[in-house]
PDB file of N, CA, C, O and CB in Angstrom:
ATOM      1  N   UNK A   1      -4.202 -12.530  13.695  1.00  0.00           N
ATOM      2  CA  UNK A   1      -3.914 -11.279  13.035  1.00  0.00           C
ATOM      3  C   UNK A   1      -4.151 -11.444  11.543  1.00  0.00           C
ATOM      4  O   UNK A   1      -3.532 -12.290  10.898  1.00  0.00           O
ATOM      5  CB  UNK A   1      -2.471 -10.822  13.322  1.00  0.00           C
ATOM      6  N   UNK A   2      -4.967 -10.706  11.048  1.00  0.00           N
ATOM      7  CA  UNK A   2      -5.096 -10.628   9.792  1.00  0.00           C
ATOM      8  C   UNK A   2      -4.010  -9.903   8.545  1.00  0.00           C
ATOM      9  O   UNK A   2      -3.354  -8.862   8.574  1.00  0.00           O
ATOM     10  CB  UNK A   2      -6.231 -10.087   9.858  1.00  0.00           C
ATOM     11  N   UNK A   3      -4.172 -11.022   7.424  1.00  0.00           N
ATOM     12  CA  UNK A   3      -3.227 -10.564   6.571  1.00  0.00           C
ATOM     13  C   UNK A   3      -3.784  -9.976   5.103  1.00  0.00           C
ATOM     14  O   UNK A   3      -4.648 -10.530   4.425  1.00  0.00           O
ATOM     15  CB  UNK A   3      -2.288 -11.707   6.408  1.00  0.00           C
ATOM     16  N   UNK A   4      -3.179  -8.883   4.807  1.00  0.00           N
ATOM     17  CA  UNK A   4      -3.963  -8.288   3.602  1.00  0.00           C
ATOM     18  C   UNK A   4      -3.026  -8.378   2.619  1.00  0.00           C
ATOM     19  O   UNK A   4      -1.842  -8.516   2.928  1.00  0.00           O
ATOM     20  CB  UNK A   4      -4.511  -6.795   3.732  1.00  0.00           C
ATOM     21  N   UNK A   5      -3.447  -8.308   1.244  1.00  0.00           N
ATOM     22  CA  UNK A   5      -2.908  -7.797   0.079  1.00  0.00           C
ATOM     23  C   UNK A   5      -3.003  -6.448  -0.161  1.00  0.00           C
ATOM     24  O   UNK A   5      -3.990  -6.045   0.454  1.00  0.00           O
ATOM     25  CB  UNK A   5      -3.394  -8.376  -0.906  1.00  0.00           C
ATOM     26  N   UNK A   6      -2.390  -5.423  -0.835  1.00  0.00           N
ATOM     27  CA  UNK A   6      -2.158  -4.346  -0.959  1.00  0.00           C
ATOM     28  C   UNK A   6      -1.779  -4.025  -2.906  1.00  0.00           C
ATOM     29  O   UNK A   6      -0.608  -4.224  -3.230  1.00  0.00           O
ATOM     30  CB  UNK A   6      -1.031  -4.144   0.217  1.00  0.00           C
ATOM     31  N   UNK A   7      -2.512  -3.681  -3.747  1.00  0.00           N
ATOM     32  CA  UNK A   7      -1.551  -3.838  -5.095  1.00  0.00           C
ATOM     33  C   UNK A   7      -1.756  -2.477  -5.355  1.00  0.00           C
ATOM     34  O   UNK A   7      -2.230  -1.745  -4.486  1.00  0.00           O
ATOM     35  CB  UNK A   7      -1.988  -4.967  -6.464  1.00  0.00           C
ATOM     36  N   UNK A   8      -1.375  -1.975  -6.710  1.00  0.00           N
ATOM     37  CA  UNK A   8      -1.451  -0.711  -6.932  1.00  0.00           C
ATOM     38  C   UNK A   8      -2.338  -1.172  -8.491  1.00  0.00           C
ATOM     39  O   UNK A   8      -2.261  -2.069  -9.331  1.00  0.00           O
ATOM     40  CB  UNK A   8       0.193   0.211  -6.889  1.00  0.00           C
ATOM     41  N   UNK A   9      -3.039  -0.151  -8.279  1.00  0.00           N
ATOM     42  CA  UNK A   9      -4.397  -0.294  -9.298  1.00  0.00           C
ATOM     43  C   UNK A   9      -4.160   0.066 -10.942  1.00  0.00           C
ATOM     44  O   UNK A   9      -4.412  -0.482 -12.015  1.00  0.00           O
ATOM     45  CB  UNK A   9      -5.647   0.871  -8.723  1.00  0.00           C
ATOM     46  N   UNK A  10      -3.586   1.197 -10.527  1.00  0.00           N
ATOM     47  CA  UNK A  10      -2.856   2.013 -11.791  1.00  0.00           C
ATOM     48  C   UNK A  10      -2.012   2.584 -12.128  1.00  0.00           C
ATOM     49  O   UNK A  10      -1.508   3.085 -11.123  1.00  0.00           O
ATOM     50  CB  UNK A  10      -3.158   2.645 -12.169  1.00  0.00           C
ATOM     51  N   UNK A  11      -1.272   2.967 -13.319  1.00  0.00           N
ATOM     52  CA  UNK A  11      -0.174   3.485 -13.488  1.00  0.00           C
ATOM     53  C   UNK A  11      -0.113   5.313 -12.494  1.00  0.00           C
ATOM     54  O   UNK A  11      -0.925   6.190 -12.789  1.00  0.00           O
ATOM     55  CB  UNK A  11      -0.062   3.432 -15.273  1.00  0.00           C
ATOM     56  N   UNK A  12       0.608   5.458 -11.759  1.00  0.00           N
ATOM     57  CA  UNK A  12       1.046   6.865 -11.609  1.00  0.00           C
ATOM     58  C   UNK A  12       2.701   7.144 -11.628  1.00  0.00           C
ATOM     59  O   UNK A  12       3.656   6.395 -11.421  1.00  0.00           O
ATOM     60  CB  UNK A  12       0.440   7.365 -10.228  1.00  0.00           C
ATOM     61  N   UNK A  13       2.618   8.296 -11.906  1.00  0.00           N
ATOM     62  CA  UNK A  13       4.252   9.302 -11.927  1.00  0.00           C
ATOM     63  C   UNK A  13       3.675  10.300 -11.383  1.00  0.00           C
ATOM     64  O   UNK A  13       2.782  11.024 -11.822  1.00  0.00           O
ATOM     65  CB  UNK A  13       5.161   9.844 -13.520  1.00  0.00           C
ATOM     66  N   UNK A  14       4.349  10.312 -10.178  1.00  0.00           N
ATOM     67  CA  UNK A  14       4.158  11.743  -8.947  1.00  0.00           C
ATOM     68  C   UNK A  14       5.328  12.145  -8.266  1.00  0.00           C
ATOM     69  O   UNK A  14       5.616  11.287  -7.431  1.00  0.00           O
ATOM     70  CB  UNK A  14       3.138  11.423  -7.596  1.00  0.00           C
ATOM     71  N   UNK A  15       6.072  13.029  -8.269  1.00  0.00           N
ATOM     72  CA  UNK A  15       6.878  13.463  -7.154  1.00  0.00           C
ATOM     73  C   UNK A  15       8.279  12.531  -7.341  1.00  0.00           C
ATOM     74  O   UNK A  15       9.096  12.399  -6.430  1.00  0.00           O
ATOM     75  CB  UNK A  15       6.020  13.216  -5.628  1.00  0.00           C
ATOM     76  N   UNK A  16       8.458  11.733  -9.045  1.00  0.00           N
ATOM     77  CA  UNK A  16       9.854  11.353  -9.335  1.00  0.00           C
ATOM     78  C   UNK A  16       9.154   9.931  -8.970  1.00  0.00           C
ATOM     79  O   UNK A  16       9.964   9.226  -9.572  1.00  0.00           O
ATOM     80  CB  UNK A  16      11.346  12.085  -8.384  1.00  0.00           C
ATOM     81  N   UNK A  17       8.354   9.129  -8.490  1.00  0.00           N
ATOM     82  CA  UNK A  17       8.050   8.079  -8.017  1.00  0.00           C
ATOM     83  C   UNK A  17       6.962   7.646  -9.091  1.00  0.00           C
ATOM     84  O   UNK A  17       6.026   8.300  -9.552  1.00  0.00           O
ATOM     85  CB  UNK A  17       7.690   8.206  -6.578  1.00  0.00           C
ATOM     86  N   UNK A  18       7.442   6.112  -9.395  1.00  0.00           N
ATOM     87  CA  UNK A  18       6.572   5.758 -10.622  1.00  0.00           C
ATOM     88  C   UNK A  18       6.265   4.561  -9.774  1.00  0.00           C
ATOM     89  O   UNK A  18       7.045   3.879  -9.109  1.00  0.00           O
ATOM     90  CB  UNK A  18       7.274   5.554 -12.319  1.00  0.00           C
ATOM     91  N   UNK A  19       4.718   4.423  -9.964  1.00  0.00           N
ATOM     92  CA  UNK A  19       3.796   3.243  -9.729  1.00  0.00           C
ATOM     93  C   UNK A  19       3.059   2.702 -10.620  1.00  0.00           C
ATOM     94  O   UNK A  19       2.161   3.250 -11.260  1.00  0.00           O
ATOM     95  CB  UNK A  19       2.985   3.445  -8.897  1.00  0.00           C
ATOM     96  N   UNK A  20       3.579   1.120 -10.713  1.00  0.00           N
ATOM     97  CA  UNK A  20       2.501   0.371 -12.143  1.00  0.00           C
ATOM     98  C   UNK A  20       1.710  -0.430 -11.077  1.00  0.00           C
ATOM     99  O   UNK A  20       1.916  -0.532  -9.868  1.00  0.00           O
ATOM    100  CB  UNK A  20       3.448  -0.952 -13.689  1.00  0.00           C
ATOM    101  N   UNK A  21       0.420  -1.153 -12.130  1.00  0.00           N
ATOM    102  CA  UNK A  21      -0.476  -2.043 -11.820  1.00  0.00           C
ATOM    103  C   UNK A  21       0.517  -3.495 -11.420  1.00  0.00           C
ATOM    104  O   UNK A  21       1.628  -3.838 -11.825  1.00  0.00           O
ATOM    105  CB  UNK A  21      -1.578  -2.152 -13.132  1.00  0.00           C
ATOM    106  N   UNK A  22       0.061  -3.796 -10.959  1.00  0.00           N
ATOM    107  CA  UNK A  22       0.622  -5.194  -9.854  1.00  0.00           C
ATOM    108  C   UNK A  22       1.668  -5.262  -9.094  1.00  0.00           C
ATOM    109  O   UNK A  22       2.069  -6.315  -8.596  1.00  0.00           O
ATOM    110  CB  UNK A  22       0.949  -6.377 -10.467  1.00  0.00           C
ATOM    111  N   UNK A  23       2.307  -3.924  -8.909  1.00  0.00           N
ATOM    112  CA  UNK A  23       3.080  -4.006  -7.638  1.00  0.00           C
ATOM    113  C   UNK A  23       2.045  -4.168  -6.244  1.00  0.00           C
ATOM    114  O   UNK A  23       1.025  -3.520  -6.007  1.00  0.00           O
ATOM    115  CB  UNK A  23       4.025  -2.570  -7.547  1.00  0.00           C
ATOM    116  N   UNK A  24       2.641  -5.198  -5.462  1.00  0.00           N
ATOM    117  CA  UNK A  24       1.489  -5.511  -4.434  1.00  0.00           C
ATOM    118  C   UNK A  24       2.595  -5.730  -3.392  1.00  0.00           C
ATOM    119  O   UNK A  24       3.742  -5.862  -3.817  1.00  0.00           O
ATOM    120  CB  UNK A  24       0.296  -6.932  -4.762  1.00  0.00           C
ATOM    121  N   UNK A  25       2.368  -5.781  -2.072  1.00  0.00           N
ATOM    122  CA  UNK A  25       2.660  -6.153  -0.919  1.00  0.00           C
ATOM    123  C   UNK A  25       1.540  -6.954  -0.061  1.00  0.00           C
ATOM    124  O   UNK A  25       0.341  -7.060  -0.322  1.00  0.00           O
ATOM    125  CB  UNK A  25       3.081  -5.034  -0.349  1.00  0.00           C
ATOM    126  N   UNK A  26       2.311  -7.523   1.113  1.00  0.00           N
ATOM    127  CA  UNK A  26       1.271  -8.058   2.034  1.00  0.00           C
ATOM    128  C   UNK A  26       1.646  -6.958   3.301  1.00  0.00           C
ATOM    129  O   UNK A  26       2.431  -6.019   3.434  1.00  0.00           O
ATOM    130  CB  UNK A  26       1.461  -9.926   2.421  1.00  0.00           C
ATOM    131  N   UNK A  27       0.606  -7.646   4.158  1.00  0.00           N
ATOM    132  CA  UNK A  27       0.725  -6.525   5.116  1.00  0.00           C
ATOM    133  C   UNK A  27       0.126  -7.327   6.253  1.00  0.00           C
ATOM    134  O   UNK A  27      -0.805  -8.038   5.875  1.00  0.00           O
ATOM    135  CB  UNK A  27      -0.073  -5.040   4.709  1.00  0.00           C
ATOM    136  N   UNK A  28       0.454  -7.416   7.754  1.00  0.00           N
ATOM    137  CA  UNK A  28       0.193  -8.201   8.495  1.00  0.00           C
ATOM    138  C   UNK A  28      -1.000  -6.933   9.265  1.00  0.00           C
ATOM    139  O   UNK A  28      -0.707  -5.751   9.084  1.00  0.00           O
ATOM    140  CB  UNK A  28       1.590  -8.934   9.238  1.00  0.00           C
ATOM    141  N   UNK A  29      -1.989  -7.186   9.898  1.00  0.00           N
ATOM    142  CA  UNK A  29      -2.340  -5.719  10.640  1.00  0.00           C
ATOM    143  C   UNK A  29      -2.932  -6.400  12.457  1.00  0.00           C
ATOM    144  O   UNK A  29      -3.290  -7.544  12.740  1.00  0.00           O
ATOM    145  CB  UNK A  29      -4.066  -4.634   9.434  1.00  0.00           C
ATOM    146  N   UNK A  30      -2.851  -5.453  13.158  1.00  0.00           N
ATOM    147  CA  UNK A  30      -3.548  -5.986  14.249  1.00  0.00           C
ATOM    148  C   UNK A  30      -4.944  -5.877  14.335  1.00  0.00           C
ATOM    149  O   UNK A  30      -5.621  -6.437  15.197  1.00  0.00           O
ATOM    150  CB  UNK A  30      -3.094  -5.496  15.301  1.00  0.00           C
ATOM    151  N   UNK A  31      -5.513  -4.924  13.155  1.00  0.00           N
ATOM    152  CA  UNK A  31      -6.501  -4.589  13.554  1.00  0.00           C
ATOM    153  C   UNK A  31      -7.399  -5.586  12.091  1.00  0.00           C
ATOM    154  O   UNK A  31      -6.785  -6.149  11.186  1.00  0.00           O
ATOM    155  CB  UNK A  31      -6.523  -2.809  13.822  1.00  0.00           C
ATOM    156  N   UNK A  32      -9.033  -5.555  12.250  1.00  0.00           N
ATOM    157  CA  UNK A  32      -9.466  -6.231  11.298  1.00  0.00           C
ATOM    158  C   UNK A  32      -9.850  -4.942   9.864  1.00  0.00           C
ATOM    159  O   UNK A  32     -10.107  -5.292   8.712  1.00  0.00           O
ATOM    160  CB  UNK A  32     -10.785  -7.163  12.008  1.00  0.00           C
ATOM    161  N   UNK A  33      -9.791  -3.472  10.344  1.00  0.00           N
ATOM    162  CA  UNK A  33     -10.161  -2.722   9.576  1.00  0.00           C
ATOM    163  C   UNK A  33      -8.826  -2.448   8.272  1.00  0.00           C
ATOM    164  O   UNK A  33      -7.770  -3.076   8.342  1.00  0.00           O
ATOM    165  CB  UNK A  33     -10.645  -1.565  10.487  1.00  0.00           C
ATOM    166  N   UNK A  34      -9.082  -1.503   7.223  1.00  0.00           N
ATOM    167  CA  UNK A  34      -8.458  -1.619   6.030  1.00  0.00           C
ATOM    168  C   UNK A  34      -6.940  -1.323   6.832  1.00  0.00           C
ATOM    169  O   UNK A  34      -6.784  -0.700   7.882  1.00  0.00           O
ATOM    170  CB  UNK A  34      -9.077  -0.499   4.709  1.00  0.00           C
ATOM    171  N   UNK A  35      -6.085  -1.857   6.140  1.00  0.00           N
ATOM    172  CA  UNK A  35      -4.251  -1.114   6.608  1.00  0.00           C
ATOM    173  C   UNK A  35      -4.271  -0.042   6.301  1.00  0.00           C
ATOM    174  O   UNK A  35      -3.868   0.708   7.191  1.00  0.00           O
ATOM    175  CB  UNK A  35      -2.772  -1.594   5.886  1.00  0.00           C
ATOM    176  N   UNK A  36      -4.738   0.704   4.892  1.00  0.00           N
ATOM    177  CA  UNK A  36      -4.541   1.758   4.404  1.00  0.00           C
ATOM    178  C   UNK A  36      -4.674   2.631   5.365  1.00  0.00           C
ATOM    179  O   UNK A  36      -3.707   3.232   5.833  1.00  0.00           O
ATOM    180  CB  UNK A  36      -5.196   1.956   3.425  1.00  0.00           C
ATOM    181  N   UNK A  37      -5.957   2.806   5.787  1.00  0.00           N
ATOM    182  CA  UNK A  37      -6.374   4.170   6.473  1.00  0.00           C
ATOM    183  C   UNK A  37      -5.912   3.644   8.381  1.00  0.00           C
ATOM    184  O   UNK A  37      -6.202   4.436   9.278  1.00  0.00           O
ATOM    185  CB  UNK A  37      -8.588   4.580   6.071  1.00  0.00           C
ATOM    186  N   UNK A  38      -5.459   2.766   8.602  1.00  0.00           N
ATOM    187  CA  UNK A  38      -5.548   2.293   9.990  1.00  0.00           C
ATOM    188  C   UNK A  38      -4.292   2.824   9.974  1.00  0.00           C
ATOM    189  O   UNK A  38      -3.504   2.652   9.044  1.00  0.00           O
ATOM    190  CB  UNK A  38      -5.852   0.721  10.468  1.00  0.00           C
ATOM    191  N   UNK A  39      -3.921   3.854  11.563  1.00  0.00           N
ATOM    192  CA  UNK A  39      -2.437   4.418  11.420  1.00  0.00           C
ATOM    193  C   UNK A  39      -1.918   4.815  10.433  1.00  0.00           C
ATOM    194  O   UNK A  39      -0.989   4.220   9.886  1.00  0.00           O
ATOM    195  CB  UNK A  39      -1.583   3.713  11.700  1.00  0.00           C
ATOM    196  N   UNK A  40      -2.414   5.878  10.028  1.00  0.00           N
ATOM    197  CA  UNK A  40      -2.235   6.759   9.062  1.00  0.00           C
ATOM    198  C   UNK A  40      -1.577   5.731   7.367  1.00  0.00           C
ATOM    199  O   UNK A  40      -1.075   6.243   6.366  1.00  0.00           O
ATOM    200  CB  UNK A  40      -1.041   8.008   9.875  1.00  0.00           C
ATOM    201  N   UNK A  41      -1.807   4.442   7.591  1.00  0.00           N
ATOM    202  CA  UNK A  41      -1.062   3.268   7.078  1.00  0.00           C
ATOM    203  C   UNK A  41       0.424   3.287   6.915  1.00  0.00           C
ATOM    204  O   UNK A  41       1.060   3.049   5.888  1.00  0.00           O
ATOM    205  CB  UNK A  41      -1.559   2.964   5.851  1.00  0.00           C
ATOM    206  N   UNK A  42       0.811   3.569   7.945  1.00  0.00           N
ATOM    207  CA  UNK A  42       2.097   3.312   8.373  1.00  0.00           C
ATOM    208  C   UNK A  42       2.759   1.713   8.288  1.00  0.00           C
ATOM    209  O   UNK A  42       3.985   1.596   8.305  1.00  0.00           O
ATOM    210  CB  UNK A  42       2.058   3.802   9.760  1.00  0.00           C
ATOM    211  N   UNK A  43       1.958   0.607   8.205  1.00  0.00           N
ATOM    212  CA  UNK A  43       2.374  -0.428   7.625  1.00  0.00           C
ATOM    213  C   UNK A  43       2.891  -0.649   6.362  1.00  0.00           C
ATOM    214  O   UNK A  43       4.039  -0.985   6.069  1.00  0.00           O
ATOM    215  CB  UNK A  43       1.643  -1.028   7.720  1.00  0.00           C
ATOM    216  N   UNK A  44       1.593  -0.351   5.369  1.00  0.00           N
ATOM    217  CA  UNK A  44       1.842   0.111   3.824  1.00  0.00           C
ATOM    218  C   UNK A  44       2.888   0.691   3.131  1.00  0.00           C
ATOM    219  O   UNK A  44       3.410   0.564   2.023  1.00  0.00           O
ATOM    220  CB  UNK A  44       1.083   0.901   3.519  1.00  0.00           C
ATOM    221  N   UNK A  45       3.066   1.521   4.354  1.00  0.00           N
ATOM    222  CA  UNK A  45       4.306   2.515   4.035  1.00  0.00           C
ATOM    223  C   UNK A  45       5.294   1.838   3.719  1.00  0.00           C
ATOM    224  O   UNK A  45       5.930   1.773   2.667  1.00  0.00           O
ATOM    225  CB  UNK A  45       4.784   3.400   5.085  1.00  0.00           C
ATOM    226  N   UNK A  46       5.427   1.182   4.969  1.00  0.00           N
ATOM    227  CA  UNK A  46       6.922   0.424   5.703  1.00  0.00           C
ATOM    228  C   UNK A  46       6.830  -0.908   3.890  1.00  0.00           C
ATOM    229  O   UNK A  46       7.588  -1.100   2.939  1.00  0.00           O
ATOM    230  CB  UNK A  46       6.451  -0.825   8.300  1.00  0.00           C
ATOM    231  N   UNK A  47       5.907  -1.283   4.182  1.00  0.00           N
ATOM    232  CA  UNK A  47       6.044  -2.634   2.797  1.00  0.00           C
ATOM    233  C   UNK A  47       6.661  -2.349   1.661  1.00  0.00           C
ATOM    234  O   UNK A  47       7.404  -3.040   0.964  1.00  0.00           O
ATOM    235  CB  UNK A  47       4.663  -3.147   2.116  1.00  0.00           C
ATOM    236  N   UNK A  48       6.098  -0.743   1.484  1.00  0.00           N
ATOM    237  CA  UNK A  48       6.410  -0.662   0.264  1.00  0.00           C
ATOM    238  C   UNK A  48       7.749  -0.454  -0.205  1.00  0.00           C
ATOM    239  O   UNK A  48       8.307  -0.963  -1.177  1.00  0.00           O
ATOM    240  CB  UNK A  48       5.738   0.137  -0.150  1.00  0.00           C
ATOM    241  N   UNK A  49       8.297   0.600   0.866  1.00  0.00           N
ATOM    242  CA  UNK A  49       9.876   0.624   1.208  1.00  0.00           C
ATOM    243  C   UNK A  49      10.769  -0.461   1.271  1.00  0.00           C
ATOM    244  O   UNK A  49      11.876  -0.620   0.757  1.00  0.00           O
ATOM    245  CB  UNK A  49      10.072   1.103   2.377  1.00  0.00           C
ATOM    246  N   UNK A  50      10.019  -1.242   2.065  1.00  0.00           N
ATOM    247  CA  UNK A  50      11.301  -2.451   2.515  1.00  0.00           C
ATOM    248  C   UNK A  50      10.828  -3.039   0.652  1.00  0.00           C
ATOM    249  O   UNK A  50      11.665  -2.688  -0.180  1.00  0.00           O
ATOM    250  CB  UNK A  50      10.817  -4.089   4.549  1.00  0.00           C
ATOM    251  N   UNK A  51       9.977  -3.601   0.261  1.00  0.00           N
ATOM    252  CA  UNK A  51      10.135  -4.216  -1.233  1.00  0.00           C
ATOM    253  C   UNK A  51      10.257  -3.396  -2.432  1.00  0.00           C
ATOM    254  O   UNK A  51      10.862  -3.892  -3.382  1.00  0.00           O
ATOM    255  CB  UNK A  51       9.015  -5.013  -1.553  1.00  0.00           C
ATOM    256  N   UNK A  52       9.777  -2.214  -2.539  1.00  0.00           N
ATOM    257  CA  UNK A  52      10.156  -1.783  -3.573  1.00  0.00           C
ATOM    258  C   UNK A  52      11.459  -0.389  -3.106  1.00  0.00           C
ATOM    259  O   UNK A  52      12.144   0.191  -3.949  1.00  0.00           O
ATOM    260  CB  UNK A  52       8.711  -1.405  -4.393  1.00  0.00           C
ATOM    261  N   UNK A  53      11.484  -0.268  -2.427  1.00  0.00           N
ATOM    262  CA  UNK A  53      12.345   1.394  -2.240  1.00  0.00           C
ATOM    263  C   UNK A  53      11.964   2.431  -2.758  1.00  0.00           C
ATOM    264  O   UNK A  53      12.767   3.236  -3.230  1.00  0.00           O
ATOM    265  CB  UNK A  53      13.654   1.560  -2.744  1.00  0.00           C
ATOM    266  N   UNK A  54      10.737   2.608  -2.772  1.00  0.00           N
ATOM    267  CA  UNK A  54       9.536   3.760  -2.846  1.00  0.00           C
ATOM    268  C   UNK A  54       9.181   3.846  -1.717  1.00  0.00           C
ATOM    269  O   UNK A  54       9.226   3.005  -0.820  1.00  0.00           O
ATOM    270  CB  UNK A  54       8.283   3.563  -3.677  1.00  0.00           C
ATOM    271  N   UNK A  55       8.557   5.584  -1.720  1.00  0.00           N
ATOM    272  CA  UNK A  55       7.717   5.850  -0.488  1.00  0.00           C
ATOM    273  C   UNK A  55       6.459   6.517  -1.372  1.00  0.00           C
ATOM    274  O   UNK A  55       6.543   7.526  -2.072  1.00  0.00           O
ATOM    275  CB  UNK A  55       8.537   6.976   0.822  1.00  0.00           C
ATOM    276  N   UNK A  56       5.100   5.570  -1.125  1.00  0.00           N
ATOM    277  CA  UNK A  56       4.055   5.213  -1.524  1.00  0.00           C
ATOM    278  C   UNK A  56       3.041   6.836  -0.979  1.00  0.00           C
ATOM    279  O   UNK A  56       2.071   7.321  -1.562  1.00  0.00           O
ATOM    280  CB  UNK A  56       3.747   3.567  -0.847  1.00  0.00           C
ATOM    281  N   UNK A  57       3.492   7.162  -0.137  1.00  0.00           N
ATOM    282  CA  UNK A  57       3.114   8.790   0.986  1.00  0.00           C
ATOM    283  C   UNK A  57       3.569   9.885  -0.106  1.00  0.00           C
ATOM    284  O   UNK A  57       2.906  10.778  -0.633  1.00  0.00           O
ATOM    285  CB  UNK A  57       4.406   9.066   2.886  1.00  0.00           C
ATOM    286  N   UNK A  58       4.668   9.588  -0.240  1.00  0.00           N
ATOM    287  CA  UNK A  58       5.066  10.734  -1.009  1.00  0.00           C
ATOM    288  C   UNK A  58       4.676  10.731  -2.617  1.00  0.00           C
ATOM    289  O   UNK A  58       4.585  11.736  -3.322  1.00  0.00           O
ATOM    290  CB  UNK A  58       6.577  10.838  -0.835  1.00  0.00           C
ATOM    291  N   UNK A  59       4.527   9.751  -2.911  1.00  0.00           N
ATOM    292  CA  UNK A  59       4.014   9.819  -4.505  1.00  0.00           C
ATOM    293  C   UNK A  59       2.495   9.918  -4.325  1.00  0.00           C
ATOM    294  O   UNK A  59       1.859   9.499  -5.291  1.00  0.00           O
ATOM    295  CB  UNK A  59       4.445   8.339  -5.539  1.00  0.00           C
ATOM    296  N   UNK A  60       1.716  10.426  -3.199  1.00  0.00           N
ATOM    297  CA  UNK A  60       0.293  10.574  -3.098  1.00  0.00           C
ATOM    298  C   UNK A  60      -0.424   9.293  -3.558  1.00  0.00           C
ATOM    299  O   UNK A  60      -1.283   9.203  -4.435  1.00  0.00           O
ATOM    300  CB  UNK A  60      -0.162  11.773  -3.915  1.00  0.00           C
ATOM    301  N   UNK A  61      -0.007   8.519  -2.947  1.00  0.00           N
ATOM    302  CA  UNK A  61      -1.125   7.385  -3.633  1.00  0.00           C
ATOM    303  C   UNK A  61      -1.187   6.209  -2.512  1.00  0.00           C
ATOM    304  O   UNK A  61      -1.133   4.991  -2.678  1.00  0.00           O
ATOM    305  CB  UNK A  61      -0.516   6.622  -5.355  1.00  0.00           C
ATOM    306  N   UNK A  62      -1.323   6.990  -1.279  1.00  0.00           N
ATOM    307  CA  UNK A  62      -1.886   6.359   0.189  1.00  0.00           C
ATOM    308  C   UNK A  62      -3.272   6.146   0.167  1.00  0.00           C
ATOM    309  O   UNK A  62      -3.872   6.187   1.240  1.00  0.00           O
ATOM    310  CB  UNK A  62      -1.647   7.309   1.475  1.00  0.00           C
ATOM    311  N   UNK A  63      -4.021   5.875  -1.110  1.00  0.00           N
ATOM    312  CA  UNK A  63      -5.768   6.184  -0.344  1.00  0.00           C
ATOM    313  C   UNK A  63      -6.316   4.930  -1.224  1.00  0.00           C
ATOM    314  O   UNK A  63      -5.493   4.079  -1.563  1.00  0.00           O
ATOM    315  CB  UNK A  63      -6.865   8.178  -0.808  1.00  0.00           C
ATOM    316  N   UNK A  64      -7.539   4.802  -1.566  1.00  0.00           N
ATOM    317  CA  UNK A  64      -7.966   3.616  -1.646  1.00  0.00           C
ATOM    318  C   UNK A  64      -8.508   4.308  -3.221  1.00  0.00           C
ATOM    319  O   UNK A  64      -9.733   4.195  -3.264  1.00  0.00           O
ATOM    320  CB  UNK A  64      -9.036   2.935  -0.293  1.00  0.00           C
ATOM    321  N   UNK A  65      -8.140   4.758  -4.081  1.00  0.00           N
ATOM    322  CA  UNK A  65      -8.460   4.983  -5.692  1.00  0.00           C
ATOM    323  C   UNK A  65      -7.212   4.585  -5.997  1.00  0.00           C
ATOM    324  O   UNK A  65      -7.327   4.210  -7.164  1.00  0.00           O
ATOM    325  CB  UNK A  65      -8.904   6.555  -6.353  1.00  0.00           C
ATOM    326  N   UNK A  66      -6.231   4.451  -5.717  1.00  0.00           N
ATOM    327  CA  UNK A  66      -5.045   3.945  -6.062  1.00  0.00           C
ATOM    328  C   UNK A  66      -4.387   2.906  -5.779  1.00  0.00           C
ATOM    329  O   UNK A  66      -3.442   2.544  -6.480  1.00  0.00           O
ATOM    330  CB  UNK A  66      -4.434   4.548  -5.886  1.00  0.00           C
ATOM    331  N   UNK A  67      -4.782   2.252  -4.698  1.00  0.00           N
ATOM    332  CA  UNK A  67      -4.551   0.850  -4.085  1.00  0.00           C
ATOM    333  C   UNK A  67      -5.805  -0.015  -3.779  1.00  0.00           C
ATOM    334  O   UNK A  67      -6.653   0.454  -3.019  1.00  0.00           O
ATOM    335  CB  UNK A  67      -3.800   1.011  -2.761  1.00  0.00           C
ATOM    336  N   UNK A  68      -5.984  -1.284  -4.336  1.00  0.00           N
ATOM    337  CA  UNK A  68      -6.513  -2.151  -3.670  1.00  0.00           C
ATOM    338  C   UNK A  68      -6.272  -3.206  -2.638  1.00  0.00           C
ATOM    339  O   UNK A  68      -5.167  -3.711  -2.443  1.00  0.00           O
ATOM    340  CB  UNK A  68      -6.832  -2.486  -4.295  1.00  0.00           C
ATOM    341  N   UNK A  69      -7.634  -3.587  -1.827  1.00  0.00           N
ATOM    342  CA  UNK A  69      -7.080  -4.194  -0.509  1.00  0.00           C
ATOM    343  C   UNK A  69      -8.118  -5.021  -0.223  1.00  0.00           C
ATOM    344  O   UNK A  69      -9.265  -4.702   0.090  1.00  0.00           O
ATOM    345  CB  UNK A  69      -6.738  -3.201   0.719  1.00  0.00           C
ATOM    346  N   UNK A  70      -7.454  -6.545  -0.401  1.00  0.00           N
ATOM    347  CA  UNK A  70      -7.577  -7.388  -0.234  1.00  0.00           C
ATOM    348  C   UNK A  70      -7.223  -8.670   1.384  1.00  0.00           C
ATOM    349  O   UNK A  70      -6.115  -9.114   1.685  1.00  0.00           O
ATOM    350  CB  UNK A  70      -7.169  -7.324  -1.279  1.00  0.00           C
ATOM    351  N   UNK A  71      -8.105  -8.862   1.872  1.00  0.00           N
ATOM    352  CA  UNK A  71      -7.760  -9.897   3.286  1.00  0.00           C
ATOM    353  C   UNK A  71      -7.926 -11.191   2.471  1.00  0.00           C
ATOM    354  O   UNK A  71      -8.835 -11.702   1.817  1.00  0.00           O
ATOM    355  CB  UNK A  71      -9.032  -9.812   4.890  1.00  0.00           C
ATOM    356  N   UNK A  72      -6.462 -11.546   2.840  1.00  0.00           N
ATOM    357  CA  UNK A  72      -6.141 -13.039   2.332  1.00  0.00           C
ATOM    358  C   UNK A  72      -5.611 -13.985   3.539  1.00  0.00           C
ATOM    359  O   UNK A  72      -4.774 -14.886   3.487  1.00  0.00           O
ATOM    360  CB  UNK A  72      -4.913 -12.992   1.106  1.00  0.00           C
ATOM    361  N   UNK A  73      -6.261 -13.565   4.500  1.00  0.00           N
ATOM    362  CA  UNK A  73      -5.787 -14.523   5.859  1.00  0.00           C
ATOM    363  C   UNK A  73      -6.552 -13.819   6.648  1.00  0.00           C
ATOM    364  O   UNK A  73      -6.612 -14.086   7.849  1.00  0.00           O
ATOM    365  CB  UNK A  73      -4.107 -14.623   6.437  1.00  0.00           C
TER     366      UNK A  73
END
């Protein structure tokens, strides 16, 4: 199972939710394609919650101009 990195690219403030550059998570996936878009990235989600206590969905910044993604396993 492949393991990705996940960081946030750039500063946003959306919806009360503030995101800087190098907040990152890992993310385990079953599949070899990106986490982001695989299951609506319902992984991503979950990471970002359990480490930061943000929801990454709701501050609009689920897509790949705002996160980079990296396979590091």
């Amino acid at each position: 199972m492949p393991l990705f990195q996940v960081s946030v690219k750039r500063t946003k403030n959306s919806n009360g939710i503030r995101l800087e550059p190098g907040m990152s998570v890992q993310v385990v996936s079953n599949s070899m394609s990106n986490p982001v878009t695989t299951n609506g990235g319902q992984a991503v989600v979950d990471a970002f919650y359990r480490i930061y206590g943000i929801d990454i969905k709701k501050a609009g910044a689920l897509n790949n101009v705002d996160l980079e993604v990296n396979r590091i396993g």
